[in-house]
N, C-alpha and C positions, 0 to 999 in steps of 0.2 A: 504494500500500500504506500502510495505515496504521502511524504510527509509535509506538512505546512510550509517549512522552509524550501524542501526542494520545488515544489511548486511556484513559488514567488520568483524564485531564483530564475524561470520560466519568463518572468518578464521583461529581462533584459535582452531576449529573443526574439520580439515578435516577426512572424514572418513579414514579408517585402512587399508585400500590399497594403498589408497594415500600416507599415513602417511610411510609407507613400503618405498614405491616408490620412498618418497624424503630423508628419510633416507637413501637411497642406492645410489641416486644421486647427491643429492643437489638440487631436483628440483620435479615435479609434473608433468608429462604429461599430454596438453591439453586433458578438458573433465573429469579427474580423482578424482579431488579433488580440492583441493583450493593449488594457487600457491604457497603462502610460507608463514608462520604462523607467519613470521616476518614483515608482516603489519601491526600486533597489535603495535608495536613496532611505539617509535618515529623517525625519521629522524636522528637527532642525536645521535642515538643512533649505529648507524652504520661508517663503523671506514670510513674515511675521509684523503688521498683518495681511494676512495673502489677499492680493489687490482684487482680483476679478473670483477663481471659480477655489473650491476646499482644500486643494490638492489632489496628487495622484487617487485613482481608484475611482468607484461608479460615480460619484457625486464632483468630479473636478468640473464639470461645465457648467454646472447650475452656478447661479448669482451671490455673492456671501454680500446680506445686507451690510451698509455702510453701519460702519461702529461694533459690527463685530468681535468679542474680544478675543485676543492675543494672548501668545505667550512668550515673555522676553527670553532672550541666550538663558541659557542655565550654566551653573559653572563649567570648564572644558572639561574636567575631572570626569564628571557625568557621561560626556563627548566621544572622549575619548576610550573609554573601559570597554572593558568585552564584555560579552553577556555572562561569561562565569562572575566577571569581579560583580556586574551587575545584580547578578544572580546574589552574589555571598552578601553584596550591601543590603540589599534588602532585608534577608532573612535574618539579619546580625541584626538590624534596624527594627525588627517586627520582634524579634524575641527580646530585646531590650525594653519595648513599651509596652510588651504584653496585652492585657486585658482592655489597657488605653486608646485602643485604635483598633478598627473596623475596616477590613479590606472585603469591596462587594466587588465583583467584576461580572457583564454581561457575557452571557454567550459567546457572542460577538468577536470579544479582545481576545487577542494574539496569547498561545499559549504560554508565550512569556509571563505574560502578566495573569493569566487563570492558572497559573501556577503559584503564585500568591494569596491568590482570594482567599478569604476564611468564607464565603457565601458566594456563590456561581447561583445565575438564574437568568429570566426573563423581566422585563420591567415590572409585571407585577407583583411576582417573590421579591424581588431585590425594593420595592417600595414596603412590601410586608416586614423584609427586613431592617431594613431602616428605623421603620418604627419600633421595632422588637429589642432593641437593643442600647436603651437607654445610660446604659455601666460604662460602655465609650464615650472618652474624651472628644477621640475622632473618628469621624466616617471618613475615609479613603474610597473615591467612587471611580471604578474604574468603567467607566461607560461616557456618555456623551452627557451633555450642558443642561439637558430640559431632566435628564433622570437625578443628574446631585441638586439641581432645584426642589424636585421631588422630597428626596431624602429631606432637605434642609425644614424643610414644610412641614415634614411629619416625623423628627427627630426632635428633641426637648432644648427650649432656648440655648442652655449650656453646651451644647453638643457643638462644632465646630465639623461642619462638610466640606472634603477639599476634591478636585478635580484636579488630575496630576497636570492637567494639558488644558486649559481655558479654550485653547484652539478646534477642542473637540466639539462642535455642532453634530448639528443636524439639519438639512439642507430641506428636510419633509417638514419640519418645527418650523422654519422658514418661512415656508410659502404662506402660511396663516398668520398677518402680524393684527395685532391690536386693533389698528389703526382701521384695517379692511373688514375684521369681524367686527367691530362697531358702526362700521358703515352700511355693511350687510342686515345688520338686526334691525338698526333704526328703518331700512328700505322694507323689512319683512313684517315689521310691527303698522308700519302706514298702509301696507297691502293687504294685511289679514288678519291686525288686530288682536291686542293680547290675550283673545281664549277663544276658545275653539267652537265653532258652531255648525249646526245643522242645517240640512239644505234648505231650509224655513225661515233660517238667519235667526232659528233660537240657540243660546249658548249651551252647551251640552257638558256637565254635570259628570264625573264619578261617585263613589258608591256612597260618600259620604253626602253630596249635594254640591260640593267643591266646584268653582267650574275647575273646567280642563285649562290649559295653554293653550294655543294656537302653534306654538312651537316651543320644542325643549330642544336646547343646546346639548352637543354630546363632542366633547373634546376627546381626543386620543390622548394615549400617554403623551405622543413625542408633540410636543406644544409646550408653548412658553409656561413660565408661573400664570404672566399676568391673563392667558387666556382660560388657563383653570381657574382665575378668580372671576374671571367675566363668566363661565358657566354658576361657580358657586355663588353669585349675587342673582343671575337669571332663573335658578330653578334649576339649571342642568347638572351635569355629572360627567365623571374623566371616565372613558374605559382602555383598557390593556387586548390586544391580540386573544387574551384568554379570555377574559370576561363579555366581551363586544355583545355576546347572543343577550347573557344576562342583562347588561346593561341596557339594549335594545328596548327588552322586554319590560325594565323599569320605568321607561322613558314614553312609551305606549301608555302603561296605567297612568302618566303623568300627562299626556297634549295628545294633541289629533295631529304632528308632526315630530320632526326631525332634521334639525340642520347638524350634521356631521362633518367636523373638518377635525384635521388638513387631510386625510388620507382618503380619498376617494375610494380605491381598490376594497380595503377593510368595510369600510362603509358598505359599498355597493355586495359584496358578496355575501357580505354576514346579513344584510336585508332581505336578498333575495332569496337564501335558504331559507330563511323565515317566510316565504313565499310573497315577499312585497312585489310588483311586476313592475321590470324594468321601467315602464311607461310614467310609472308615479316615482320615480329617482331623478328627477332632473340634477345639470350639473351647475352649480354657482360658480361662475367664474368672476373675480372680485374686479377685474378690469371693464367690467360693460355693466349697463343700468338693469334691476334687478338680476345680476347675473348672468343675464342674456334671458332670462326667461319673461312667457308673457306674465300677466296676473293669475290668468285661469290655470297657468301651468302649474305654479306655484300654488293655489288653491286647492288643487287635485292632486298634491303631491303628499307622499308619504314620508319620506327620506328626500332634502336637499345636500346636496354631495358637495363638498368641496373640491377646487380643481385645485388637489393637490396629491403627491403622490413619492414612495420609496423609489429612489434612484437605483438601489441595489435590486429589487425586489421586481422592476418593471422592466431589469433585460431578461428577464425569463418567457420563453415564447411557445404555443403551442409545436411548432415544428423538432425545439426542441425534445419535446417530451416522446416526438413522435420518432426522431433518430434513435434514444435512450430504448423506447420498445423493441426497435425494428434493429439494435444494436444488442439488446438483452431480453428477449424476450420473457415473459412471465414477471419481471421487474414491478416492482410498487414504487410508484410517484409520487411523494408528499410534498406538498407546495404551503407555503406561508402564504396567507389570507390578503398580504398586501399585495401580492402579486396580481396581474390584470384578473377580469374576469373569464377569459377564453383559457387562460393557463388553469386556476382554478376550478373552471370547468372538467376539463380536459384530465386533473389529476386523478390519482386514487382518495385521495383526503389532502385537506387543508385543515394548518391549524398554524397555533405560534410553537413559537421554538420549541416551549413544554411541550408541547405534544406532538412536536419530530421529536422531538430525542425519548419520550416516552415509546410512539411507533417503533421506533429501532427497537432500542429496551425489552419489549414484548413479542419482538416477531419469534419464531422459532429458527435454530441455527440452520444457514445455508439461503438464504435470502439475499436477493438484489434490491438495493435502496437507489434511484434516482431521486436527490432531494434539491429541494428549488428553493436555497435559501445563502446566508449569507458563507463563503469560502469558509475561516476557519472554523465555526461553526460544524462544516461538512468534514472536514479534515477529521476536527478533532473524534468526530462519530463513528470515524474510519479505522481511526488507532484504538480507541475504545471497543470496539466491536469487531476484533479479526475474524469470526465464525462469521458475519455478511460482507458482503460488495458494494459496497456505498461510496457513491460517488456525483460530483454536482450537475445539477442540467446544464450549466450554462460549461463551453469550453472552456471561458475567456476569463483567466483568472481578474476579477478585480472586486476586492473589498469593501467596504464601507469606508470612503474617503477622510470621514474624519475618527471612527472608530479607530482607524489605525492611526492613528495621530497619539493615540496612549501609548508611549513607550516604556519599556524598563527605566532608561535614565531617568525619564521624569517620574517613576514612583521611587524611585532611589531617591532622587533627591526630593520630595516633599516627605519623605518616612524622616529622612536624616535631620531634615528643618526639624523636624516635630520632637526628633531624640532631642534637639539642642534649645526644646523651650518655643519653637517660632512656629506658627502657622501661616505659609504658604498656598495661596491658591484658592482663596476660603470663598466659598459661592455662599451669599446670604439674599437673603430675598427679603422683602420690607414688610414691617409687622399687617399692613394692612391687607398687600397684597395676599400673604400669608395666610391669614386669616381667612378672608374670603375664599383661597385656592385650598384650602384644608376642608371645606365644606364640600366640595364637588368630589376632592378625593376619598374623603370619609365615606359618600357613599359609592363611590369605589371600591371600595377594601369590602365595603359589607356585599357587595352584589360578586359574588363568590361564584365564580362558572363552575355547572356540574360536572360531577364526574365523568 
């Protein structure tokens, strides 16, 4: 089986057409070659703050809003070391602070760094854990910018949450800013009205007499604080890849709607298996007046979708899955929920990460895994699991462009800050926002996907 390292090492090869392609662009068309030959490359080594797209991996073309944050030079010390000295700093670093510090790492990160974690998970375990673990001085989150917001929300004022790398986004958190979901609601409240009514234009009541909403907000994890305070002051709620059905289902007994951003893909697939029809999913696009939609469209709508969506998650292609059969036959296809709706289709199941790495986990020995999700993620299922054949749909190695932005150096050195008294890197978020963003995730945490 091939390993995480050998595979990247892969990028500094992309075949001659590719190589053409990105020379002409700046970039690699999915499927073509490998995304950008600047993987091989350290973190650091990329200018800070990066002007136009994340860096190397699926996300380097999308837009990095201005103001952005950065991460300055770290000492050379850090720089320069090899991943053993890295390797020993750390662990010298973590056993010295003991019980004082919390290392959570997503799926996601480089087994570098999941080789550290005291807790591996998906966003919604690793917000479970956050909370759970109040006896830490500090959370160490090794994940992207909108999950140590998370943490810091639903960790105890005393707690201190550091993000080894600031530079770590999310390019899907992004495309949903404040400024557009505020402009969006006030456009949705003058069209239809804050509760929900009948074809009679009488207002239509739950069990208690309550009216309904007219629409309930439903945030994704991967969103800013302040758009989980703009759901936790509306009536809405945040949902994770795992919970989305529950959360759906919460959000129904609450309005005769549903505006779901940023992630369209999640949206639209987790609705449709609930049997919403494509027809009542209009898409809100924040750049045109109502979204581009008419009023009746909007009024007949069940699920308003935001046009936004996983850059990792959207090169995954039906043809893919159809080479993967027609390469292995009898193979099982699991695909993560944010991927289009036609891949989704197309798989054996969809779910989030929990439940690919559960799928594996349960199959019985001797099974083919094509899984449609993020590289070392795939990798590491691979090395875990020598009795299957697991291996990713897409050919073209490229990662989460700012997930891989979390390096060893950089938790080496905010561990070593924290041995010497300092905190480095501290992501806080403001009591108000806070506040209000803790109330959407509260009921987060309580809407528990079934088994």
């Amino acid at each position: 089986m091939t390993s995480v390292a050998t595979r990247l090492a892969l990028l500094t090869s992309p075949p001659a057409a590719a190589s053409a392609a990105a020379n002409a662009t700046g970039s690699v068309p999915a499927g073509t070659g490998s995304c950008s030959s600047a993987l091989a490359e350290q973190p650091w080594d990329f200018p800070a703050p990066l002007a136009e797209g994340y860096g190397p991996g699926a996300s380097q073309d999308d837009v990095v809003p201005p103001g952005s944050p950065a991460q300055p030079a770290i000492p050379q010390r850090y720089r320069d070391a090899s991943p053993e000295q890295l390797d020993a700093m750390i662990r010298a670093a973590k056993e010295t602070l003991g019980e004082r510090v919390v290392v959570m790492g997503h799926f996601y990160q480089r087994d570098e760094i999941v080789a550290h974690a005291d807790f591996i998970g998906d966003s919604f375990q690793l917000a479970q854990q956050a909370k759970a673990h109040p006896e830490a001085e500090a959370i160490v989150f090794c994940g992207v910018h909108f999950m140590a917001e998370t943490a810091d929300i639903l960790s105890t004022p005393e707690q201190s949450v550091i993000l080894p790398n600031p530079a770590a986004g999310c390019s899907m958190a992004d495309m949903a800013d404040e400024e557009s979901v505020e402009e969006c609601w006030a456009e949705l409240m003058d069209t239809l009205g804050p509760h929900a009514l009948a074809a009679d234009g009488s207002v239509l009541t739950d069990g208690d007499g309550e009216p309904l909403a007219s629409v309930v907000p439903v945030t994704y994890m991967n969103s800013s604080a302040a758009l989980k305070a703009f759901c936790g002051r509306n009536g809405g709620i945040v949902c994770t890849s795992s919970n989305a059905a529950t959360v759906l289902e919460w959000a129904f007994a609450r309005g005769q709607r549903v505006l779901f951003f940023p992630d369209q893909h999640l949206g639209r697939n987790t609705a449709k298996a609930m049997g919403v029809p494509l027809e009542r999913m209009p898409l809100w696009n924040p750049r045109k007046p109502l979204g581009g939609n008419s009023p009746d469209q909007l009024r007949d709508s069940r699920v308003i979708l935001w046009h936004g969506f996983c850059s990792v998650h959207r090169r995954f292609t039906v043809a893919q899955i159809e080479q993967a059969r027609a390469e292995h036959p009898g193979c099982t296809v699991v695909v993560h929920p944010e991927c289009p709706m036609e891949v989704v289709d197309a798989a054996d199941s969809a779910g989030s990460t929990d439940h690919i790495r559960k799928a594996v986990a349960a199959a019985e020995p001797g099974q083919t895994f094509a899984i449609g999700t993020e590289i070392n993620m795939v990798n590491r299922l691979a090395a875990q699991h020598p009795e299957h054949t697991i291996f990713c749909l897409d050919p073209v190695i490229c990662p989460c462009s700012t997930m891989y932005r979390i390096h060893p150096g950089y938790l080496a050195w905010v561990l070593e800050e924290l041995v010497a008294g300092r905190v480095v890197n501290q992501v806080s978020v403001s009591r108000d926002v806070a506040q209000e963003a803790s109330v959407a995730l509260e009921r987060m945490l309580a809407a528990v996907p079934r088994a």
